[in-house]
NUKE-467013 format. One record per residue (C-alpha): residue number from 1; residue in three letters; x, y, z. Coordinates in steps of 0.001 Angstrom, whole numbers, plus 524288, in hexadecimal, padded with zeros to 5 digits. Each point is the difference from the previous one (the first is absolute). Layout:
BEGIN
<NUM Ala <X Y Z>>,
...
REM end
This chain:
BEGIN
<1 Unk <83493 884FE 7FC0D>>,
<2 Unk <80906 7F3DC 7FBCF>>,
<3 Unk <7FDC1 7F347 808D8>>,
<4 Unk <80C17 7F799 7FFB4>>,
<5 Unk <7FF56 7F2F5 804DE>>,
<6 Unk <80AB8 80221 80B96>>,
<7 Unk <7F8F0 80AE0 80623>>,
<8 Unk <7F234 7F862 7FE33>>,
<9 Unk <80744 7F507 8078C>>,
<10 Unk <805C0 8089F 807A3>>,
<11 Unk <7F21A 805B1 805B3>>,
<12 Unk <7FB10 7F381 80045>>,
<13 Unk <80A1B 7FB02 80A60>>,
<14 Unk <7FD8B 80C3A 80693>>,
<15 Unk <7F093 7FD44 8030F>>,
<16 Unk <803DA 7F294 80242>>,
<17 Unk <80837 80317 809CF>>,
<18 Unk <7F640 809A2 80521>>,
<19 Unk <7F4E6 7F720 800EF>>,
<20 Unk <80A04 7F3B3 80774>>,
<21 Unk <801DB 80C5D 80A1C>>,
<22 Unk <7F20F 802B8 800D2>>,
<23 Unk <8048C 80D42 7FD3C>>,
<24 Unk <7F27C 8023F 7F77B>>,
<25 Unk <8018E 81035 7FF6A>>,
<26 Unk <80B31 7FF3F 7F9EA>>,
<27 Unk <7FBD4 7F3B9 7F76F>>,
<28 Unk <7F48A 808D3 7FAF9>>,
<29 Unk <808E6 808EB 7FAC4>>,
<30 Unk <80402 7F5A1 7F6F9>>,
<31 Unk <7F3CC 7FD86 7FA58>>,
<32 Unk <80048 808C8 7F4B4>>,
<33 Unk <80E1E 7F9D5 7FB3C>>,
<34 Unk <7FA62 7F0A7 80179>>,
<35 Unk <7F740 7FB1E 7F694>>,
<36 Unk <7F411 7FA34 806F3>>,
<37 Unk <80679 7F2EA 7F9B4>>,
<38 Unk <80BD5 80036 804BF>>,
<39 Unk <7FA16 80567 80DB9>>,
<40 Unk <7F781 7F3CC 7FFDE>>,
<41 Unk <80A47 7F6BD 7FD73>>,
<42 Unk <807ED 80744 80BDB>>,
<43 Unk <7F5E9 7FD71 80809>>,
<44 Unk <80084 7F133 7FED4>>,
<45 Unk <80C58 80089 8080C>>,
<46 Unk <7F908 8070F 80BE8>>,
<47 Unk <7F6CB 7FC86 80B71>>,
<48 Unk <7F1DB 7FFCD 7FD0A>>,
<49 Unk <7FF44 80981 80BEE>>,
<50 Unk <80956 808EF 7F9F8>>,
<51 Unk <7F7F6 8006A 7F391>>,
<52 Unk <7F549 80361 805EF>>,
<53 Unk <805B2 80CBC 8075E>>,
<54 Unk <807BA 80333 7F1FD>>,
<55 Unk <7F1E2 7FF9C 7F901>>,
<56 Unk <7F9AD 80A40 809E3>>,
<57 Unk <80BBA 80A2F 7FD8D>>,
<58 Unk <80117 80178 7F4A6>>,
<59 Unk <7EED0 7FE59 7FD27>>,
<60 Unk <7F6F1 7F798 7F79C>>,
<61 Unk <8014E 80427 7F505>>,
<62 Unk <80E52 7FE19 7FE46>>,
<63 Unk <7FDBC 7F321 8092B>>,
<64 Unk <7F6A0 7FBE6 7F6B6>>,
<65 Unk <8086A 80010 7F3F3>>,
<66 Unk <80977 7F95D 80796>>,
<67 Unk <7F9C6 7F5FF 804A0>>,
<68 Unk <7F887 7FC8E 7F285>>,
<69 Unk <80FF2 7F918 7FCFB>>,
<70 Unk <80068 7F7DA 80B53>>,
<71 Unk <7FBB9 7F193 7FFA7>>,
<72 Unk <7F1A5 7FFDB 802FD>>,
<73 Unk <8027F 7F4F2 80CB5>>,
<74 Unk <806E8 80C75 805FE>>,
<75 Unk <7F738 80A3C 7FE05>>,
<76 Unk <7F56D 7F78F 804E4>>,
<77 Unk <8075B 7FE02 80DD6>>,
<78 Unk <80201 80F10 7FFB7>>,
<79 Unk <7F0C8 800FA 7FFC1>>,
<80 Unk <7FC98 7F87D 808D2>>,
<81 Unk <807BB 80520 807E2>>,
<82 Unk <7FC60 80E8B 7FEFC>>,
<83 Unk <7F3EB 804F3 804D4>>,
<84 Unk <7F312 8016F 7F740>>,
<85 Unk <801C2 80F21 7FB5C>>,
<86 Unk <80EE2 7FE33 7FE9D>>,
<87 Unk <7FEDD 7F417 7F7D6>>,
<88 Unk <7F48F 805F5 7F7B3>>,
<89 Unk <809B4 80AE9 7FD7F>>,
<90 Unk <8098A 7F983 7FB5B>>,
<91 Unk <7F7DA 7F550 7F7B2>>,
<92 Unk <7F879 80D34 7F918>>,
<93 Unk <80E13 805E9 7FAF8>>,
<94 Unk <8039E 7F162 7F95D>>,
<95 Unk <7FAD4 7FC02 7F15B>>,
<96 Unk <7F231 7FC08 7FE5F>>,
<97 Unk <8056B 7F088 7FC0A>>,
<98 Unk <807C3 80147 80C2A>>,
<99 Unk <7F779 8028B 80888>>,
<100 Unk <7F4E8 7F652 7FACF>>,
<101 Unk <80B6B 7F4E3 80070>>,
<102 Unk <80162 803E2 8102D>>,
<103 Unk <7F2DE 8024B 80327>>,
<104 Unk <7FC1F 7F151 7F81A>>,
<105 Unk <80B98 7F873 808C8>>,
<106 Unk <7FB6B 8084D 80C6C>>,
<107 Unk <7F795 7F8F3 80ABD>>,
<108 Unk <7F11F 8068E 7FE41>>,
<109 Unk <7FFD2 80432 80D33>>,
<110 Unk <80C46 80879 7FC7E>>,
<111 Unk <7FD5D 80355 7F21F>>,
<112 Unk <7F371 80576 80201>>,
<113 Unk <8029F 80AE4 80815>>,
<114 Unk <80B57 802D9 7F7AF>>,
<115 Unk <7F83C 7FE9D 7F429>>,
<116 Unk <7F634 80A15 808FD>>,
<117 Unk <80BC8 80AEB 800C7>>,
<118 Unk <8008D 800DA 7EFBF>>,
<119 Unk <7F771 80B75 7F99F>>,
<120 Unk <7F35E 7F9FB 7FA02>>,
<121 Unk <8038A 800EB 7F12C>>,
<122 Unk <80EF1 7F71B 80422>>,
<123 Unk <7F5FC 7F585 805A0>>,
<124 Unk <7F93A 7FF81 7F720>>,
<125 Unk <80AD3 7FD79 7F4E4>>,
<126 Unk <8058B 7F59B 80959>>,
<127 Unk <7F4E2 7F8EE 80289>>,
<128 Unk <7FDBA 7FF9C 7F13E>>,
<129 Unk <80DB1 7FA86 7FDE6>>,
<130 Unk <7FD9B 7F60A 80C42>>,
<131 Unk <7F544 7FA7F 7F8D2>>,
<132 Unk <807FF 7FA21 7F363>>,
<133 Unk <8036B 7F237 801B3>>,
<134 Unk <80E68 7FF06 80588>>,
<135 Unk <80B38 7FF66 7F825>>,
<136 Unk <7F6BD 805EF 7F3A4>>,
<137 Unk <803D3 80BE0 7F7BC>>,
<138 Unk <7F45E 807C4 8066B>>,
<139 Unk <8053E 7FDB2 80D02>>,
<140 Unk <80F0B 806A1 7FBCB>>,
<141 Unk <7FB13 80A39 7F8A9>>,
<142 Unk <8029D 80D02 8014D>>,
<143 Unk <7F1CB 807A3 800A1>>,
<144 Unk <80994 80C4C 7FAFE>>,
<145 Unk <8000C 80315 7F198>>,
<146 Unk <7FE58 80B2C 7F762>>,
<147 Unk <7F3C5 8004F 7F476>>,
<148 Unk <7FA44 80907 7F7DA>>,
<149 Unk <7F4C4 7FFC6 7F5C3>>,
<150 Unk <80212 7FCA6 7F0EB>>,
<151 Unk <7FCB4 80EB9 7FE20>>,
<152 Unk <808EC 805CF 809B3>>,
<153 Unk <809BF 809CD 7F964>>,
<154 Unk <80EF9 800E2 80336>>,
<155 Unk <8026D 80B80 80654>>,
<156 Unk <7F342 7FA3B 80ACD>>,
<157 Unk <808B1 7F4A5 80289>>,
<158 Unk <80BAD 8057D 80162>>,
<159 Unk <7F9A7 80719 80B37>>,
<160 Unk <7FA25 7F4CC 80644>>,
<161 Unk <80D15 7FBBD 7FF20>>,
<162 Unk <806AE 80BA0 80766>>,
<163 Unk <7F41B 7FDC2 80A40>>,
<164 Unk <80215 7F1E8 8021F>>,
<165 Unk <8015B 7FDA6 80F44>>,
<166 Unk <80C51 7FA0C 804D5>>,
<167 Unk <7FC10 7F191 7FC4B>>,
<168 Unk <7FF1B 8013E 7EFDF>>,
<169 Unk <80E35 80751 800C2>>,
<170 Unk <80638 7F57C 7FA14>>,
<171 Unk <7F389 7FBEF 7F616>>,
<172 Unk <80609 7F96E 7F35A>>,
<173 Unk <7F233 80020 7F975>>,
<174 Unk <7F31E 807A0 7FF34>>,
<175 Unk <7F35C 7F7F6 7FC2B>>,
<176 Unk <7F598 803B0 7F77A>>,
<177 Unk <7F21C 7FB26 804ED>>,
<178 Unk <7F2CF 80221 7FA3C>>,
<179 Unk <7F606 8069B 80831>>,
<180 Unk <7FD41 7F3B7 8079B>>,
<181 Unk <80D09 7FFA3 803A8>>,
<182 Unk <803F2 7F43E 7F6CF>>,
<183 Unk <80DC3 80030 7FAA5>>,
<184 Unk <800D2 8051A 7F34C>>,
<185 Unk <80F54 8008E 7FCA2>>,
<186 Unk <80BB4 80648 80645>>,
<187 Unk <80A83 80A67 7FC8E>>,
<188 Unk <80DCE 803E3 804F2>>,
<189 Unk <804D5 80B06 80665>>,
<190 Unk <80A53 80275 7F5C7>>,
<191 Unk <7F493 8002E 7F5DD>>,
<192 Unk <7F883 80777 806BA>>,
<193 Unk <80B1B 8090E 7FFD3>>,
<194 Unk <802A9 800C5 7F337>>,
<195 Unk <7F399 80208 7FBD3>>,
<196 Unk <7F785 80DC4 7FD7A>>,
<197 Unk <7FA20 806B2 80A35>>,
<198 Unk <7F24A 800B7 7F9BD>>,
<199 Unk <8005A 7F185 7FBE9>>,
<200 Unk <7F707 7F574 80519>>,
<201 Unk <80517 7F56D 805A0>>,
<202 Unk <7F84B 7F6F4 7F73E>>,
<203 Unk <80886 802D8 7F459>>,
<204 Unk <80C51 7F811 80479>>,
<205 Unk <7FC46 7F792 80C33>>,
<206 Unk <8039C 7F1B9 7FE22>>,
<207 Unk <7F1D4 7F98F 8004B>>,
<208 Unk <806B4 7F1A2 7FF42>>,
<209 Unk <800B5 7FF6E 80F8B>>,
<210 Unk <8064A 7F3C5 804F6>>,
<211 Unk <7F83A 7FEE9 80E85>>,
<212 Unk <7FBFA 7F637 80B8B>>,
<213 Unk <7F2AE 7FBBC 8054D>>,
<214 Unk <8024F 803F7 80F61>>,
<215 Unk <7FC4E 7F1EA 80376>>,
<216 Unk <80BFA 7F9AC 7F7FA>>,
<217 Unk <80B86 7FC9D 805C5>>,
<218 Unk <8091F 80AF0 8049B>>,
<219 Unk <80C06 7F82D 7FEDC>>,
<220 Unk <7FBA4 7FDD9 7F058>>,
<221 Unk <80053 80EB8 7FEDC>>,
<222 Unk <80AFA 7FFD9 8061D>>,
<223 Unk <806DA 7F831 7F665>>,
<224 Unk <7F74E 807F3 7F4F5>>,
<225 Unk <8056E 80D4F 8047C>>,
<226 Unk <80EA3 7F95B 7FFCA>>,
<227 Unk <7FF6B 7F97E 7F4BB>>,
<228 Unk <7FAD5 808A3 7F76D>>,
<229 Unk <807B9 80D1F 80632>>,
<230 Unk <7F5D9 80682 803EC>>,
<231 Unk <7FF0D 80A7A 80B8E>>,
<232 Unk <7F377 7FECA 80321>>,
<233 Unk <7F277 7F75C 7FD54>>,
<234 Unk <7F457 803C3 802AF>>,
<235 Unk <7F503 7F5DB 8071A>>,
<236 Unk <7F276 7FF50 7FA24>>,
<237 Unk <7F2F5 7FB73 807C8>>,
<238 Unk <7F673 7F7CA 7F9FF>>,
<239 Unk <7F939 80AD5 7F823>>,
<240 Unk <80E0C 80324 7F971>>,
<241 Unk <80017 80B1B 80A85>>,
<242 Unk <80C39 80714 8038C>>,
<243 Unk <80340 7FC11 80ECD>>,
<244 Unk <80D09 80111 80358>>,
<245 Unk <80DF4 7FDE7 7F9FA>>,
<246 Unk <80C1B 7F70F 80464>>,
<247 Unk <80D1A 8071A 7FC8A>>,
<248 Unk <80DA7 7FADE 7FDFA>>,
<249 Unk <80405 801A9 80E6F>>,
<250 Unk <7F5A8 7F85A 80409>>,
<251 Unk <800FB 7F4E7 7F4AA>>,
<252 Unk <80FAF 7FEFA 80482>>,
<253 Unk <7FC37 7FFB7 80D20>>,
<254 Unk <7F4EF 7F4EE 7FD4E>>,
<255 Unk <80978 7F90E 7F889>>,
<256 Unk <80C88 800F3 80B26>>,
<257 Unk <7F648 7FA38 809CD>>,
<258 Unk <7FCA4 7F50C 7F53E>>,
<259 Unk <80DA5 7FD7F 7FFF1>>,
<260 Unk <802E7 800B7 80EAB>>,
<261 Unk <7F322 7F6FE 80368>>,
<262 Unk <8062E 7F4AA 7F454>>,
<263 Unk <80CB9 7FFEE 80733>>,
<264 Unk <7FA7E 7FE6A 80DB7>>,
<265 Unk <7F42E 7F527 7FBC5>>,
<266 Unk <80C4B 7F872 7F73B>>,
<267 Unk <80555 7FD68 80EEF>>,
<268 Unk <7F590 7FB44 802F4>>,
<269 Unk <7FBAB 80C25 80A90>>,
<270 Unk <7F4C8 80A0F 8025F>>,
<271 Unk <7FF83 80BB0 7F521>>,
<272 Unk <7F679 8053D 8087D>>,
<273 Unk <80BC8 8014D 80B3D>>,
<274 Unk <8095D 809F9 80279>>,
<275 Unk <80B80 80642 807E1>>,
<276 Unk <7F53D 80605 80955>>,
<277 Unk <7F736 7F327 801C5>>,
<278 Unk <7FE70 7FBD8 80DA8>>,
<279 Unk <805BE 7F45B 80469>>,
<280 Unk <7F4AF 7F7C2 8028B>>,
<281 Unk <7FA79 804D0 7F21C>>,
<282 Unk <80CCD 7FBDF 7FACE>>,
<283 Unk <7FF83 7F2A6 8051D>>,
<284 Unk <7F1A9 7FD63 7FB00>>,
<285 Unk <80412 8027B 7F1E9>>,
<286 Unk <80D2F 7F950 8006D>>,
<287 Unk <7FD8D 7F411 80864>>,
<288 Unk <7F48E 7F97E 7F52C>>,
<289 Unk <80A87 800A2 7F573>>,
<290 Unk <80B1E 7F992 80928>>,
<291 Unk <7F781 7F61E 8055A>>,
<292 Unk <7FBFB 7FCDA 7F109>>,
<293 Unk <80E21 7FE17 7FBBB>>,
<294 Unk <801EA 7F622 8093F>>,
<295 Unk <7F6D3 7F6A0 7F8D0>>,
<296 Unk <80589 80609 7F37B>>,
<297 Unk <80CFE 7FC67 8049F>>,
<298 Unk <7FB3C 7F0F5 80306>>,
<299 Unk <8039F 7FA8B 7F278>>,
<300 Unk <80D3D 80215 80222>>,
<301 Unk <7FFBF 7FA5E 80C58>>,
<302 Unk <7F99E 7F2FD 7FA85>>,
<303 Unk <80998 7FEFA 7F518>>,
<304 Unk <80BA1 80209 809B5>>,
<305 Unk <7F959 7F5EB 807C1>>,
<306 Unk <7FE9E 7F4BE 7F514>>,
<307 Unk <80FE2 802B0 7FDBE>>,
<308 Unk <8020F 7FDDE 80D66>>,
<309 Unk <80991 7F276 7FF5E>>,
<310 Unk <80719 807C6 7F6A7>>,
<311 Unk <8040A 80BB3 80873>>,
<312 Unk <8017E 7F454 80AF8>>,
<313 Unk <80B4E 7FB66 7F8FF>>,
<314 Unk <80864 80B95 7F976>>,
<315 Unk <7FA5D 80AA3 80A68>>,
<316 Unk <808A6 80A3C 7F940>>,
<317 Unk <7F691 800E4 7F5E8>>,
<318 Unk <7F4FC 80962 807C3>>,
<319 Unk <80BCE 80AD2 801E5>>,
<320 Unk <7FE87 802A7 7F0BE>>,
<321 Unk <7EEBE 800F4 80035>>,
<322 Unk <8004F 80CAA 804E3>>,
<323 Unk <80771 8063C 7F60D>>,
<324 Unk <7F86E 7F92B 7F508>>,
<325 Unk <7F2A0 802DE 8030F>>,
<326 Unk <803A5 80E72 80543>>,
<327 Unk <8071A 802C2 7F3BD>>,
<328 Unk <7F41A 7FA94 7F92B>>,
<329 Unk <7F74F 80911 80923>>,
<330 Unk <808B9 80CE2 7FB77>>,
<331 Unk <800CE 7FE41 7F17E>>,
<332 Unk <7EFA1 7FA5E 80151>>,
<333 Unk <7FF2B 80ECC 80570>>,
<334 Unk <806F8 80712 7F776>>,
<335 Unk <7FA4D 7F9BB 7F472>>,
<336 Unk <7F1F5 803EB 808FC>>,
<337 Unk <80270 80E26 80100>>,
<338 Unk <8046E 801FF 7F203>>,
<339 Unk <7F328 7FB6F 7FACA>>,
<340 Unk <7F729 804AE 80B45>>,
<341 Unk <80630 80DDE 7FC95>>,
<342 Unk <7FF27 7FEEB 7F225>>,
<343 Unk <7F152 7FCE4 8014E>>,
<344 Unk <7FDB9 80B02 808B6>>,
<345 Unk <805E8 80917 7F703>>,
<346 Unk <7F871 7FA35 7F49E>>,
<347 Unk <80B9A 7FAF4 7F80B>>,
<348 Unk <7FBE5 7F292 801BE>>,
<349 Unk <7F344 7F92E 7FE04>>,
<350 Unk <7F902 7F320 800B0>>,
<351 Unk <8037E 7FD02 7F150>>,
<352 Unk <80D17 802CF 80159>>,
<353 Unk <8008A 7F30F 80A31>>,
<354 Unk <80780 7F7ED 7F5DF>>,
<355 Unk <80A5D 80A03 7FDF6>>,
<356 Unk <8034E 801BB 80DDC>>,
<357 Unk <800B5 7F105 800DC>>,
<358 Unk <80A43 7FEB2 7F3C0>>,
<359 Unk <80709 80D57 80899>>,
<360 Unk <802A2 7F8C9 809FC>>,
<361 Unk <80116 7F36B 7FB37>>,
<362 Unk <80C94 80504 7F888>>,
<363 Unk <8044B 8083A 80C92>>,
<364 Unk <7FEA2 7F2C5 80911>>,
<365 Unk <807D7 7F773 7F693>>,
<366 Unk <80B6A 80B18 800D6>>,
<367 Unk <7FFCD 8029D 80E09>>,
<368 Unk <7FCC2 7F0EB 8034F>>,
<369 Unk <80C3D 7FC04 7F8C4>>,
<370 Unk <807FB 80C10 80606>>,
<371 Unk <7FB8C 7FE8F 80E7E>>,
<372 Unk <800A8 7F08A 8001C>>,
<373 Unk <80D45 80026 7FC0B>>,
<374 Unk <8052A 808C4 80931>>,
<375 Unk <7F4E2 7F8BD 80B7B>>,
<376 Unk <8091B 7F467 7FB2D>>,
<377 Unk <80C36 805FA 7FFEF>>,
<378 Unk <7FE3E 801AB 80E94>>,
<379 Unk <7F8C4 7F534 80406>>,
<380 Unk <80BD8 7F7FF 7FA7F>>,
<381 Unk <80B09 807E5 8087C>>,
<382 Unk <7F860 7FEB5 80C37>>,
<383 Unk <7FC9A 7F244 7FF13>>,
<384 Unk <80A6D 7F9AC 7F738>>,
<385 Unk <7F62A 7F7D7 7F7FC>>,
<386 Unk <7FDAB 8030F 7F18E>>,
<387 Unk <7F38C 7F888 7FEB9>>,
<388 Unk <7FB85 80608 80D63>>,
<389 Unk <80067 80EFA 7F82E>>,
<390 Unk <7FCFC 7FBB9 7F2D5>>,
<391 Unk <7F200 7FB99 804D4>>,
<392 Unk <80004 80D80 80940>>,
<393 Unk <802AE 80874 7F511>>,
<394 Unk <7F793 7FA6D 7F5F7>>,
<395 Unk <7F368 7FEDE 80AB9>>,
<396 Unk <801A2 80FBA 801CF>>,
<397 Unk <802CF 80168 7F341>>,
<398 Unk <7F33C 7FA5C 7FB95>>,
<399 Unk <7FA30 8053A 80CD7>>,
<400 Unk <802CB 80F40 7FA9A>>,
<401 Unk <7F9D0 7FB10 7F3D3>>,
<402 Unk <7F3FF 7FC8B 80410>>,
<403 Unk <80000 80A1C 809E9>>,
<404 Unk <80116 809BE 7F663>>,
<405 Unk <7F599 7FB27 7F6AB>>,
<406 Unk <7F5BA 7FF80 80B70>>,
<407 Unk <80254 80BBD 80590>>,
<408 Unk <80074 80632 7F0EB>>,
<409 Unk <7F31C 7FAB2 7FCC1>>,
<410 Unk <7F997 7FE35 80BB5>>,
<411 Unk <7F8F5 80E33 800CD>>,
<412 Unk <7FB44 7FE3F 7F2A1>>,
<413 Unk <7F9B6 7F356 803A5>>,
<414 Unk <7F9EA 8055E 80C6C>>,
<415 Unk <7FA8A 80E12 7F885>>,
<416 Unk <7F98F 7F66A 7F676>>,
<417 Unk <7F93E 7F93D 80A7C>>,
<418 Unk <7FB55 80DB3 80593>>,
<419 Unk <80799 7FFF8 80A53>>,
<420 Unk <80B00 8097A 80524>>,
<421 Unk <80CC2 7FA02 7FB7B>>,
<422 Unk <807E6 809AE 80B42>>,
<423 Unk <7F70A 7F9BD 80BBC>>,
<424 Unk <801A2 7F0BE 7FC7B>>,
<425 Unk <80C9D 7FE99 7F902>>,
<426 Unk <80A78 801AE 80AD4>>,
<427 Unk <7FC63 7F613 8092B>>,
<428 Unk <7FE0D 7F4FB 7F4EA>>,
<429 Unk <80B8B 80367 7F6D5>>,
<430 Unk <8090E 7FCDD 80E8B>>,
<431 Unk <7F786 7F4E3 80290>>,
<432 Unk <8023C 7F985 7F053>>,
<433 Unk <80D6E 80370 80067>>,
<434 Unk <8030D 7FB8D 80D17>>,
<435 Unk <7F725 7F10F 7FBE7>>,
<436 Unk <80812 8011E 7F22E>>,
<437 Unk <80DFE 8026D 80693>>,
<438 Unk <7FFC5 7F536 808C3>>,
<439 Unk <7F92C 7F5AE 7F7D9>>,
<440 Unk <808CA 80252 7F42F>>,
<441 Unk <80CD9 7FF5B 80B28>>,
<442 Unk <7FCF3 7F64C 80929>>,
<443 Unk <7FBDE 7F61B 7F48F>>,
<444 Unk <80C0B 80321 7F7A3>>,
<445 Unk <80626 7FAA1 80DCB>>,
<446 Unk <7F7D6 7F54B 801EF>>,
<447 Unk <803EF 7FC0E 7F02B>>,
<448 Unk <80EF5 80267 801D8>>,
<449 Unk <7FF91 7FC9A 80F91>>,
<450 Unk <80C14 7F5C6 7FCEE>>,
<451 Unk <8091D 80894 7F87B>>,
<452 Unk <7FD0C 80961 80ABD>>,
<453 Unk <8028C 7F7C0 80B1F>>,
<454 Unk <80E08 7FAE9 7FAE4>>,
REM end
């Protein structure tokens, strides 16, 4: 059957529709023509109640796959508010790193009668993953992989193939391990393929095997899996044991949260806090960062302070502050972002501090001269004095200089000290362009104060 995009869009308005009705018989006729996906990202639009009724029509199973593409903080409130056999249904029909991921941010006294409600052998696996260190390759892993012995013959893994349950569908790789288990090398499906029935699988499997110890990073093999193109690694245990495998899905999901958490920690809030946070949670993890700035911001307020007589006596000069130390604020962030990013993505690293320096270095002179003469430009027509937006143009001229040098090299600095550049950068790169805009403005004043004056 074709799918065209109008008529998918078509059905997906349809159960939308459905579900804002609470019309959930005829929404579970839909189910079949709405990928759990897009199903999942309906479902952010509707009442938590609604859900709930929408999951028990159309069953766990289908409710589980659904609900393994919403954002965790929701399914969470959906357990907790279900009772104990309902929400054990549901959690059993969602992915093994799923449900270890719920059941770890769970209170005990509610996880553990969930965890109670799984077969033995699921336990089990997620109390094995529950035990890796957070954040750790071992703990992201997927326990699902296909192997097969050095001796194995074609046509006998072809059929293990064709037997595979539901979660190695989509397998890129099968491993070869010895009889302890240990990785021995790897093959493809397409040489499997291609290869004689009768052969062994010895005679072209790729024994170079690029792997990662389970108690490594999992945002490194992350990185790994995307820089190198690969669709799958495999995780090793401390006796080079076979243990689990991270594939591309999960790296690119890994690496959209890396990217998500550096963008909320460079404004200086809670990576930790989301849409669904409470609002007294909320205000825990924002309010230490605010009160912080304040102090931050206390060097500007000194240096504004010592220029005081100046401002006494031309008070049109504080209408032009803003605009210098906000513009050095943006172009501090933009300058930010571009190297936070690029270090994410692994384009940049620590040696390659003196280039980004010399990048933006040449990209402040440019922009300084650009910006300062227009900041000029207007200053004059509002005001009527020349010497009044020459020294306004050139102090945010030399402000989006600076600005853009800090925020350019800051991260680098910050990653060589060990720390995260995304979590400490914002609020100082505001607070040294804010100190540099004024001081370089205000004492420009204070030096031309007579020309400006007449």
């Amino acid at each position: 059957m074709l799918l065209l995009s109008k008529k998918m869009q078509g059905y997906a308005e349809q159960l939308k529709a459905a579900l804002l009705a609470e019309q959930f018989v005829q929404a579970r006729k839909m189910e079949d023509k709405v990928s759990a996906a897009r199903t999942a990202q309906i479902l952010l639009d509707i009442p938590t109640d609604s859900i709930l009724q929408y999951f028990t029509e159309i069953g766990w199973v289908k409710a589980g796959q659904v609900a393994a593409h919403l954002p965790q903080e929701l399914v969470l409130q959906l357990l907790q508010r279900m009772n104990t056999d309902d929400a054990g249904s549901l959690l059993a029909e969602m992915p093994l790193e799923i449900i270890t991921d719920l059941v770890t941010a769970l209170p005990k006294d509610l996880a553990d009668p969930l965890l109670a409600q799984l077969e033995p052998e699921l336990q089990q696996q997620v109390s094995r993953l529950r035990s890796y260190p957070e954040g750790s390759a071992g703990a992201e892993m997927s326990p699902y992989f296909l192997a097969v012995t050095a001796d194995a013959k074609v046509k006998e893994v072809i059929a293990a193939v064709r037997d595979a349950p539901a979660e190695l569908a989509r397998t890129a790789y099968i491993y070869v391990v010895d009889e302890k288990n240990r990785l021995q090398g790897v093959l493809s499906l397409r040489e499997l393929l291609i290869s004689k029935p009768d052969d062994q699988v010895a005679r072209f499997m790729v024994d170079s095997v690029f792997a990662i110890d389970d108690k490594d990073d999992a945002m490194e093999a992350a990185r790994r899996i995307r820089s190198r193109h690969l669709k799958m690694l495999p995780v090793i245990n401390d006796q080079e044991q076979l243990v689990g495998v991270i594939g591309i899905e999960q790296a690119m999901e890994l690496l959209t949260y890396e990217l998500a958490d550096d963008f909320v920690s460079m404004n200086a809030a809670s990576p930790d806090e989301s849409f669904f946070t409470p609002p007294k949670q909320a205000i825990k993890k924002r309010l230490p960062w605010m009160a912080a700035n304040i102090f931050l911001n206390l060097g500007a307020v000194v240096v504004i302070s010592s220029f005081e007589s100046t401002i006494v006596q031309v008070a049109i000069l504080a209408a032009f502050l803003p605009m210098i130390t906000d513009m050095g604020g943006n172009v501090g962030i933009q300058a930010l972002s571009v190297s936070i990013r690029s270090m994410a993505l692994g384009e940049a690293r620590l040696r390659d501090f003196w280039l980004a320096v010399r990048k933006e270095v040449y990209i402040g002179l440019f922009n300084g001269l650009a910006l300062g003469a227009l900041f000029c430009v207007v200053a004059f027509l509002l005001e009527g004095n020349l010497v009044l937006g020459l020294v306004a143009g050139i102090a945010l001229g030399c402000n989006v200089l600076v600005a853009g040098v800090v925020g350019g090299s800051m991260p680098f600095l910050i990653k060589r000290w060990g720390k995260d550049p995304a979590m400490m950068t914002g609020p100082v790169l505001t607070t040294i362009t804010d100190i540099t805009g004024v001081t370089i403005y205000l004492g420009l004043c204070t030096l031309f104060l007579a020309s400006i004056m007449v």
